[in-house]
ZADRENKE-21885 format. One record per residue: residue in three letters; residue number from 1; x, y, z of N, C-alpha, C in turn. Coordinates in nm, 3 decimals, padded with zeros to 5 digits. Example, Ala and Ser with C-alpha at 12.3 -4.5 7.8 and 13.67 -1.06 7.14 Angstrom:
2
 code pos      nx      ny      nz     cax     cay     caz      cx      cy      cz
  ALA   1  01.319 -00.569  00.780  01.230 -00.450  00.780  01.320 -00.330  00.780
  SER   2  01.285 -00.225  00.708  01.367 -00.106  00.714  01.290  00.003  00.787
END
This chain:
187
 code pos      nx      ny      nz     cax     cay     caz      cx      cy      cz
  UNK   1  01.308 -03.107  06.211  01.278 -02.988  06.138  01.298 -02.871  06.234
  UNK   2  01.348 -02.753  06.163  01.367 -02.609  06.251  01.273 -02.586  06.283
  UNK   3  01.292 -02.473  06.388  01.160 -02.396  06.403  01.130 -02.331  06.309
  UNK   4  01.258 -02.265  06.233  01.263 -02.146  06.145  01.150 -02.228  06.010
  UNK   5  01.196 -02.335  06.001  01.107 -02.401  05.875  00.977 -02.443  05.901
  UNK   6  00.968 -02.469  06.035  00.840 -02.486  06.060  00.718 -02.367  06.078
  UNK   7  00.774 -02.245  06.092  00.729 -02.095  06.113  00.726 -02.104  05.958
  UNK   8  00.800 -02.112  05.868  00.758 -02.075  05.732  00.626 -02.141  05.657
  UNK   9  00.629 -02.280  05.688  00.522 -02.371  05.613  00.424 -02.312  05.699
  UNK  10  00.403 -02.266  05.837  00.276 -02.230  05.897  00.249 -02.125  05.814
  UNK  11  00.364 -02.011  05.801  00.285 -01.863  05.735  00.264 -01.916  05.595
  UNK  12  00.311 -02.013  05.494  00.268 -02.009  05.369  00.118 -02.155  05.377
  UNK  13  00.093 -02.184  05.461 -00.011 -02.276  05.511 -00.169 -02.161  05.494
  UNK  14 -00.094 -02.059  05.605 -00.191 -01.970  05.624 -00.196 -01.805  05.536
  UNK  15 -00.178 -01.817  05.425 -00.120 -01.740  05.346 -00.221 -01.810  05.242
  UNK  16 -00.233 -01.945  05.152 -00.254 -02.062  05.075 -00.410 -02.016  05.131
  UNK  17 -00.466 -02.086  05.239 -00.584 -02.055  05.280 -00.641 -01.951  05.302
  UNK  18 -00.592 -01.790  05.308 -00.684 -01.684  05.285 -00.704 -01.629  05.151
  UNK  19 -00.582 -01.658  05.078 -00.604 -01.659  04.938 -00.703 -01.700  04.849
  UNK  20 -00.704 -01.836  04.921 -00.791 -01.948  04.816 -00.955 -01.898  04.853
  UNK  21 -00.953 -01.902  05.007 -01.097 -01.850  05.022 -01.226 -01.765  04.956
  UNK  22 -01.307 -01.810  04.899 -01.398 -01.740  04.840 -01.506 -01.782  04.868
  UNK  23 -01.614 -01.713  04.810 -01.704 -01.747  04.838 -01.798 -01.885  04.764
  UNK  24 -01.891 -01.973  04.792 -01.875 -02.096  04.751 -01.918 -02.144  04.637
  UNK  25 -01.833 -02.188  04.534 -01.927 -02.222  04.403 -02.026 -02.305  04.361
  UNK  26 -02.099 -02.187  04.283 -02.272 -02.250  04.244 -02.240 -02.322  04.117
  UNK  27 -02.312 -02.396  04.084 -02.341 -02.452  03.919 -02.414 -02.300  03.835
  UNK  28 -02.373 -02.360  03.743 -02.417 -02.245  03.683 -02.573 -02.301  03.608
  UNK  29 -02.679 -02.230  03.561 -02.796 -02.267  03.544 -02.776 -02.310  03.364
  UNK  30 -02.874 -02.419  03.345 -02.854 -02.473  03.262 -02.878 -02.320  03.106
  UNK  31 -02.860 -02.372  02.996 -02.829 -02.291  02.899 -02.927 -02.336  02.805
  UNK  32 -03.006 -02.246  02.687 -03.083 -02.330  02.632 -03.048 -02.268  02.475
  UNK  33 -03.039 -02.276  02.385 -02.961 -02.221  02.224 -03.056 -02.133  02.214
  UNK  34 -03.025 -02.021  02.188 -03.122 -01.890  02.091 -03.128 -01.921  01.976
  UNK  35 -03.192 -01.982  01.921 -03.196 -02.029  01.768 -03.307 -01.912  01.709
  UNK  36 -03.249 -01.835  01.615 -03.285 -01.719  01.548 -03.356 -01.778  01.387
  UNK  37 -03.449 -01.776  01.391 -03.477 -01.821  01.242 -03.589 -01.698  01.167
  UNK  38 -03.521 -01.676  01.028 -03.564 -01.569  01.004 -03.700 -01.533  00.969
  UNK  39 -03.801 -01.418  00.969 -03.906 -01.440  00.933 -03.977 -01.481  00.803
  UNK  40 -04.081 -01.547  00.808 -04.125 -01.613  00.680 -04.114 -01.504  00.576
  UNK  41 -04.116 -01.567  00.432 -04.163 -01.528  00.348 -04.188 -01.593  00.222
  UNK  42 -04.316 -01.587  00.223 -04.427 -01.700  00.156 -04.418 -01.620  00.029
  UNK  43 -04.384 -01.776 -00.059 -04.360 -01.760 -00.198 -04.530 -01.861 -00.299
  UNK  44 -04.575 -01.822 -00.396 -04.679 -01.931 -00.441 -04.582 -01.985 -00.539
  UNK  45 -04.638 -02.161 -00.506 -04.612 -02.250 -00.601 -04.706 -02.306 -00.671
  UNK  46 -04.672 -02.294 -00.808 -04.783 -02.288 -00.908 -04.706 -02.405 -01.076
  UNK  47 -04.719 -02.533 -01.008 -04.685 -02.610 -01.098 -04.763 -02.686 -01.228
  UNK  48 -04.756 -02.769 -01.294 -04.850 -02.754 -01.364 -04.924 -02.948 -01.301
  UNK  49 -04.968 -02.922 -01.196 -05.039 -02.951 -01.111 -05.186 -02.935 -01.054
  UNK  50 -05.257 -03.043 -00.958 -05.402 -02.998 -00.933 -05.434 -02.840 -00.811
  UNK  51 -05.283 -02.781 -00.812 -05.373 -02.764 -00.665 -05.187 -02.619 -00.684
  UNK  52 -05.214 -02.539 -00.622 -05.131 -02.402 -00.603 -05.083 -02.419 -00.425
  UNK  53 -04.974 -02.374 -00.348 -04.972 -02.276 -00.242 -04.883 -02.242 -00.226
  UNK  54 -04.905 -02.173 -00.075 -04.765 -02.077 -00.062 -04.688 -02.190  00.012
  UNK  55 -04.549 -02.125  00.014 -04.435 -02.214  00.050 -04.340 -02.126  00.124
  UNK  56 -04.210 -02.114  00.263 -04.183 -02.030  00.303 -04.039 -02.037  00.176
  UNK  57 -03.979 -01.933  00.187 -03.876 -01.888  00.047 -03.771 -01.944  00.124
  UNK  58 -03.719 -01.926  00.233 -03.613 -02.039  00.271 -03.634 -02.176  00.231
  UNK  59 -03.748 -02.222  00.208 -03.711 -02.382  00.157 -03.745 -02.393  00.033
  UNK  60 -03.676 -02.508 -00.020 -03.619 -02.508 -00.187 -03.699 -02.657 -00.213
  UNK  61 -03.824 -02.608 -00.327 -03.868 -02.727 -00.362 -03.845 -02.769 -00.488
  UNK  62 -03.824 -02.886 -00.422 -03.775 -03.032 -00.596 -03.885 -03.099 -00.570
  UNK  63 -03.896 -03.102 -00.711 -03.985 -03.204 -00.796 -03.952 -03.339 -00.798
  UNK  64 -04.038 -03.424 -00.727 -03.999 -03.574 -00.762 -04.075 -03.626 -00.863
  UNK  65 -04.178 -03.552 -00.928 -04.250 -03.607 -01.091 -04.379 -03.684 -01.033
  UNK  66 -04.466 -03.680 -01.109 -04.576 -03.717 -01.092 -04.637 -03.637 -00.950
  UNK  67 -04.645 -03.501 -00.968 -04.679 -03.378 -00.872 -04.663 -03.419 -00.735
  UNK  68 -04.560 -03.504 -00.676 -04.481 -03.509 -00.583 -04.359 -03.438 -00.532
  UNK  69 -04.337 -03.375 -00.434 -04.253 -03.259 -00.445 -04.187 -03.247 -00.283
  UNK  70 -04.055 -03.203 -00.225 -04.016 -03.211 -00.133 -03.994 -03.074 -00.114
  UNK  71 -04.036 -03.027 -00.003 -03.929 -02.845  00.041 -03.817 -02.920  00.131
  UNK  72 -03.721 -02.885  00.057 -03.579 -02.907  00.146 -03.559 -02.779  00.216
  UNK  73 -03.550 -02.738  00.340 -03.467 -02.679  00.457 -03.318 -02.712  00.486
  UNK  74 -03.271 -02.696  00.419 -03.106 -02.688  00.467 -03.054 -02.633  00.599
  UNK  75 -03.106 -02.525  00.621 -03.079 -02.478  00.745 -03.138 -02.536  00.861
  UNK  76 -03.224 -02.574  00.862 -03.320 -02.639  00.953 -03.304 -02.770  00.942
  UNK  77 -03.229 -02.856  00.901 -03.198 -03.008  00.855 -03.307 -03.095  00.840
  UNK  78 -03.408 -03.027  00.799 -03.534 -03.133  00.751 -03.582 -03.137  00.608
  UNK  79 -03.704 -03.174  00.566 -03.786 -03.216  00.466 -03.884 -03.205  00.473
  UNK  80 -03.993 -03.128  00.425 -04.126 -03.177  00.429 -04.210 -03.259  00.262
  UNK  81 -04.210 -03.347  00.296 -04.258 -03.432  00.194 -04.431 -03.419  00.180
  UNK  82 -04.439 -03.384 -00.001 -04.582 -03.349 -00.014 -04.588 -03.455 -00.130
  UNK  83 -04.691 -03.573 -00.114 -04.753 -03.654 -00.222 -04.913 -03.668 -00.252
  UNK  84 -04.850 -03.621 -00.364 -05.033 -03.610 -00.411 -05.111 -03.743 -00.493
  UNK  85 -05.207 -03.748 -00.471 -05.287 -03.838 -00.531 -05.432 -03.770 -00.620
  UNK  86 -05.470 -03.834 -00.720 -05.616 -03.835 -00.756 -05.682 -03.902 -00.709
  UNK  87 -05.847 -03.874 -00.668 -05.905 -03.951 -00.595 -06.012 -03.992 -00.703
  UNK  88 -05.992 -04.112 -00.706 -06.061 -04.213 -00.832 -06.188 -04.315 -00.755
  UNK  89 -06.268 -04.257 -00.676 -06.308 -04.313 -00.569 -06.262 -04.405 -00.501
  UNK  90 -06.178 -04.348 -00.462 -06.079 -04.444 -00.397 -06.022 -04.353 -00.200
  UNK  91 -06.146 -04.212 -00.178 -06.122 -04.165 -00.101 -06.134 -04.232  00.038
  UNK  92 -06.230 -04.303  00.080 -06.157 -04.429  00.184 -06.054 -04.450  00.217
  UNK  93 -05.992 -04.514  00.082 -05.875 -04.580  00.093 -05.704 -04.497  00.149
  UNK  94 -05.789 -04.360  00.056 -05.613 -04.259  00.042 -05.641 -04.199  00.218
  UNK  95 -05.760 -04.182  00.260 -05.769 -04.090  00.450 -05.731 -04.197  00.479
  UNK  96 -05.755 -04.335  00.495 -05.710 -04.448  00.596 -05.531 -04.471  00.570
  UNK  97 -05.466 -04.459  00.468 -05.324 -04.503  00.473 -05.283 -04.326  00.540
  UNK  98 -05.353 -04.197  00.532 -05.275 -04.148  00.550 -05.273 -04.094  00.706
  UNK  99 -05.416 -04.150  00.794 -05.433 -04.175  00.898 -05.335 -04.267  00.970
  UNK 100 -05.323 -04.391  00.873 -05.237 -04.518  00.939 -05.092 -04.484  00.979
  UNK 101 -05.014 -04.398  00.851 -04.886 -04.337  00.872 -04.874 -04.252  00.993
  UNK 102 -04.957 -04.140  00.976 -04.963 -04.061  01.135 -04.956 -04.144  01.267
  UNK 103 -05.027 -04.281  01.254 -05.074 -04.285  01.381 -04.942 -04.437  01.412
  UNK 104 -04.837 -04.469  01.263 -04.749 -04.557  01.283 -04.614 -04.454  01.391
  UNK 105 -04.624 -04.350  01.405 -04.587 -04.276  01.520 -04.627 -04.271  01.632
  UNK 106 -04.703 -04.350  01.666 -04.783 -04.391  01.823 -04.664 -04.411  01.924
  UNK 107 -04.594 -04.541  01.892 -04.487 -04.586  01.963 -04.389 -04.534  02.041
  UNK 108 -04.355 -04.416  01.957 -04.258 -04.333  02.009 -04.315 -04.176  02.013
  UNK 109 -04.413 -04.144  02.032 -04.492 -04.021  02.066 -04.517 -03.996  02.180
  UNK 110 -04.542 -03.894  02.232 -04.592 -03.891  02.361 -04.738 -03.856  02.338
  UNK 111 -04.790 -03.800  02.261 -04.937 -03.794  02.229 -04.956 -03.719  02.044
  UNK 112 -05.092 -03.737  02.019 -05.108 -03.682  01.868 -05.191 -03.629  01.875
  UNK 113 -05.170 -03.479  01.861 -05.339 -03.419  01.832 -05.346 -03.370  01.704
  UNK 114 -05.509 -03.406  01.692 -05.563 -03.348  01.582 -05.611 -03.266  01.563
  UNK 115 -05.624 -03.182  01.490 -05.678 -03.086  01.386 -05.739 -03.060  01.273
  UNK 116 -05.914 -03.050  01.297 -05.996 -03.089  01.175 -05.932 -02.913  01.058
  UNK 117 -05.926 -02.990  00.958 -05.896 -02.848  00.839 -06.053 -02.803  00.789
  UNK 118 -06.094 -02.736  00.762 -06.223 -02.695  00.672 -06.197 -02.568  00.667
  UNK 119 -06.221 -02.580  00.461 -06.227 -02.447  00.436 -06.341 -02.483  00.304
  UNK 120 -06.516 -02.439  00.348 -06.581 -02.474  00.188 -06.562 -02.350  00.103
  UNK 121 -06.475 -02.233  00.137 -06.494 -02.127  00.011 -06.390 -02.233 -00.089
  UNK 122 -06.239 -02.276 -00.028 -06.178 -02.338 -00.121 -06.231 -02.513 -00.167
  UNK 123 -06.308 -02.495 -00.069 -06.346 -02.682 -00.085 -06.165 -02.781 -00.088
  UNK 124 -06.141 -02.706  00.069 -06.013 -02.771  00.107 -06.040 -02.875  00.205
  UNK 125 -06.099 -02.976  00.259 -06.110 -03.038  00.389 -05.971 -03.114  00.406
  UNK 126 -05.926 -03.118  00.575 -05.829 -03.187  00.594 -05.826 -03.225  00.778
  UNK 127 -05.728 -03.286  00.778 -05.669 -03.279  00.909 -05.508 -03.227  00.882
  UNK 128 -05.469 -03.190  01.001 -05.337 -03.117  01.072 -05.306 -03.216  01.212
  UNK 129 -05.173 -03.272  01.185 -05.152 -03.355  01.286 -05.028 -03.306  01.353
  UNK 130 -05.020 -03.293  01.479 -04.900 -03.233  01.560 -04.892 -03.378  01.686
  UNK 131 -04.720 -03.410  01.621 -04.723 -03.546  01.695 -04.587 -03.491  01.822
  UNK 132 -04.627 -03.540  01.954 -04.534 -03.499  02.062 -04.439 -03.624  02.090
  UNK 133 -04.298 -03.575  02.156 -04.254 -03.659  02.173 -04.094 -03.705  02.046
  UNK 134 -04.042 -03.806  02.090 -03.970 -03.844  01.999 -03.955 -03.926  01.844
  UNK 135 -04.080 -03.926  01.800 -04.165 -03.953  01.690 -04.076 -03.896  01.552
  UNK 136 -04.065 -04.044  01.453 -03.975 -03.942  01.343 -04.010 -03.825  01.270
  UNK 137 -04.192 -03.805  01.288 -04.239 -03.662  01.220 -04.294 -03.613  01.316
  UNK 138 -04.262 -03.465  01.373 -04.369 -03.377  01.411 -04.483 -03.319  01.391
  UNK 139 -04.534 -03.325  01.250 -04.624 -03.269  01.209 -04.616 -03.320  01.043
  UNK 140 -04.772 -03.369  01.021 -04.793 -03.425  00.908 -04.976 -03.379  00.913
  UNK 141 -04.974 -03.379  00.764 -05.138 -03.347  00.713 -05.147 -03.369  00.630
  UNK 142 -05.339 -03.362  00.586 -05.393 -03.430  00.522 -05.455 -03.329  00.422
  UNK 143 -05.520 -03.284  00.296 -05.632 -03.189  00.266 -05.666 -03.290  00.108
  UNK 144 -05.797 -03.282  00.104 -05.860 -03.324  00.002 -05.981 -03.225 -00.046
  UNK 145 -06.000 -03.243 -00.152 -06.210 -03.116 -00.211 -06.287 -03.309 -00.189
  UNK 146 -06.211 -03.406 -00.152 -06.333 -03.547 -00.150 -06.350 -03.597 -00.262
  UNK 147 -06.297 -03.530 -00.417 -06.403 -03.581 -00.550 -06.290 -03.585 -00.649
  UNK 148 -06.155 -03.520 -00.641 -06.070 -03.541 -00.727 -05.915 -03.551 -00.668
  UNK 149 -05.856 -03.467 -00.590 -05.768 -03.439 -00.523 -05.784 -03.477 -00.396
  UNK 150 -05.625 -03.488 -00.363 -05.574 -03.523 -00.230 -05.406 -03.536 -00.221
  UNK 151 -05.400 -03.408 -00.104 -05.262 -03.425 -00.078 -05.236 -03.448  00.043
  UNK 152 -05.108 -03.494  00.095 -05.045 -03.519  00.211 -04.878 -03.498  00.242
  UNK 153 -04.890 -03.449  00.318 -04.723 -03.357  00.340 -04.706 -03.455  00.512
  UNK 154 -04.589 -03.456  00.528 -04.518 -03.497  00.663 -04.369 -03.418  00.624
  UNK 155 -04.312 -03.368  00.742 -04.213 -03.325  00.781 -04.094 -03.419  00.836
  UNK 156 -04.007 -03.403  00.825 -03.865 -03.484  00.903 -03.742 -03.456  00.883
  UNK 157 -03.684 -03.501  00.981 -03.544 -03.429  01.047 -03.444 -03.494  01.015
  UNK 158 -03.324 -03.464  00.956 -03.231 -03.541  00.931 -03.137 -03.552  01.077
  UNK 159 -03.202 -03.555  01.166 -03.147 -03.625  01.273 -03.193 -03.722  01.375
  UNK 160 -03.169 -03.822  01.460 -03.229 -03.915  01.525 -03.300 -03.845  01.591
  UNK 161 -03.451 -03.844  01.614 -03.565 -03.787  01.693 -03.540 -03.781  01.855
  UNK 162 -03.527 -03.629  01.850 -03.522 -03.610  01.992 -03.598 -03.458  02.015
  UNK 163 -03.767 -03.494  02.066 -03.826 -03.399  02.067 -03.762 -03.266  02.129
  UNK 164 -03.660 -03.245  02.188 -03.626 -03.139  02.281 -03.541 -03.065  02.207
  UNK 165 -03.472 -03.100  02.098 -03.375 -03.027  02.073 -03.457 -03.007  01.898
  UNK 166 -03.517 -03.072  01.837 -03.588 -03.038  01.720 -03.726 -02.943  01.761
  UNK 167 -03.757 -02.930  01.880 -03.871 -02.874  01.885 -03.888 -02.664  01.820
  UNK 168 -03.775 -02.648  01.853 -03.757 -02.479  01.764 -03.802 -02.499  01.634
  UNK 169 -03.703 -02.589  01.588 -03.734 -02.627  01.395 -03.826 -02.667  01.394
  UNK 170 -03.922 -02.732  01.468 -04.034 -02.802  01.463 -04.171 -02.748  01.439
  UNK 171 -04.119 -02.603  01.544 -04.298 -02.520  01.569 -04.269 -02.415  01.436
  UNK 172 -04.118 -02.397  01.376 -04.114 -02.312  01.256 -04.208 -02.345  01.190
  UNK 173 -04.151 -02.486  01.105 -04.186 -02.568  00.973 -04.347 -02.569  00.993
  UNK 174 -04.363 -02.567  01.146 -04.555 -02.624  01.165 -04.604 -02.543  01.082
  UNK 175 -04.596 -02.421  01.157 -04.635 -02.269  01.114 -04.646 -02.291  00.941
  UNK 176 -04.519 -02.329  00.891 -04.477 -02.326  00.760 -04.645 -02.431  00.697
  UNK 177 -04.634 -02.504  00.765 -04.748 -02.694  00.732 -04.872 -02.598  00.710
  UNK 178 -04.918 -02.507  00.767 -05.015 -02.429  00.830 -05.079 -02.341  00.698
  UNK 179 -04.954 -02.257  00.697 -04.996 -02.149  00.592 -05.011 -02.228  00.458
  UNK 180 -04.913 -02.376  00.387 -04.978 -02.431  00.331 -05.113 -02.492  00.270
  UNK 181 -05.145 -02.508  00.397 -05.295 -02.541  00.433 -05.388 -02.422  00.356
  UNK 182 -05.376 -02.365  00.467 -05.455 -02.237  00.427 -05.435 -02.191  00.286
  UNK 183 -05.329 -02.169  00.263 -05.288 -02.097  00.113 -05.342 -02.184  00.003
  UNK 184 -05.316 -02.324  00.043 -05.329 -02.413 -00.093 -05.527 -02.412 -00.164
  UNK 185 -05.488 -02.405 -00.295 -05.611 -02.379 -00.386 -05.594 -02.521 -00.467
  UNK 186 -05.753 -02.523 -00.502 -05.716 -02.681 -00.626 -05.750 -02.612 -00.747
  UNK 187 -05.704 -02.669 -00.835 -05.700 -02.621 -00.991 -05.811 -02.708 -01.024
END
């Protein structure tokens, strides 16, 4: 090889390397979704049923008959499922299955807390259950007056449970579980 060629690959050697030089790359910090969901607005549902409440107006409730009723969230890809019962002294029986369901989320939870409901102006008693973790419902409850009525709502995601990425939609809908609570009256 020339000199002449060997003088060239040195200057484009050293030409290549001050170019490229910068300063050293970082990772960039992880990213987390701005998920914007709009503010409530609580509609009353007033069927010809034991019991009235509010509901947020983004979700669309169907009637499954016999005063069973779903709010579909489309945007939010869930469900919250509300089934009602009469209590024919049979109140034992309807708190223990709906205790048992909550707590058939053990397995895959990371913990369940509870939340006693009481309200005697409406003669609403309940629990409010907020389940952590990868559990197929986040939040499910209970409210009964003890002597005629009793309802129970659970929430769920039309996607495989992964507390981290449902948890935005999760603390919405709670909120949503919440004002139910509160709002709901018995006929």
């Amino acid at each position: 090889m020339s000199r002449k060629h060997l003088s060239f690959f040195l200057f484009c050697g050293l030409c290549i390397s001050i170019i490229s030089c910068k300063d050293d790359v970082l990772p960039k910090p992880k990213a987390y979704l701005s998920l914007d969901y709009p503010k409530p607005n609580y509609t009353k549902f007033d069927k010809a049923c034991g019991f009235t409440f509010e509901y947020n107006s983004i979700g669309k409730v169907v009637d499954q008959g016999s005063c069973n009723f779903h709010i579909e969230y489309p945007k939010l890809k869930a469900t919250v499922y509300l089934n009602y019962k009469p209590v024919n002294k049979n109140i034992d029986a309807l708190l223990r299955d709906a205790q048992k369901l909550t707590y058939e989320h053990v397995i895959k939870a990371d913990g369940i807390v509870e939340q006693p409901y009481v309200n005697d102006k409406k003669k609403a008693y309940g629990m409010f259950y907020e389940v952590g973790g990868n559990a197929a419902s986040q939040s499910q409850f209970y409210l009964t007056d003890s002597t005629k009525h009793f309802l129970a709502g659970s929430v769920y995601f039309y996607a495989r449970p992964n507390f981290d990425s449902v948890l935005p939609a999760a603390h919405y809908i709670k909120n949503d579980l919440r004002m139910l609570m509160e709002s709901l009256e018995w006929k």
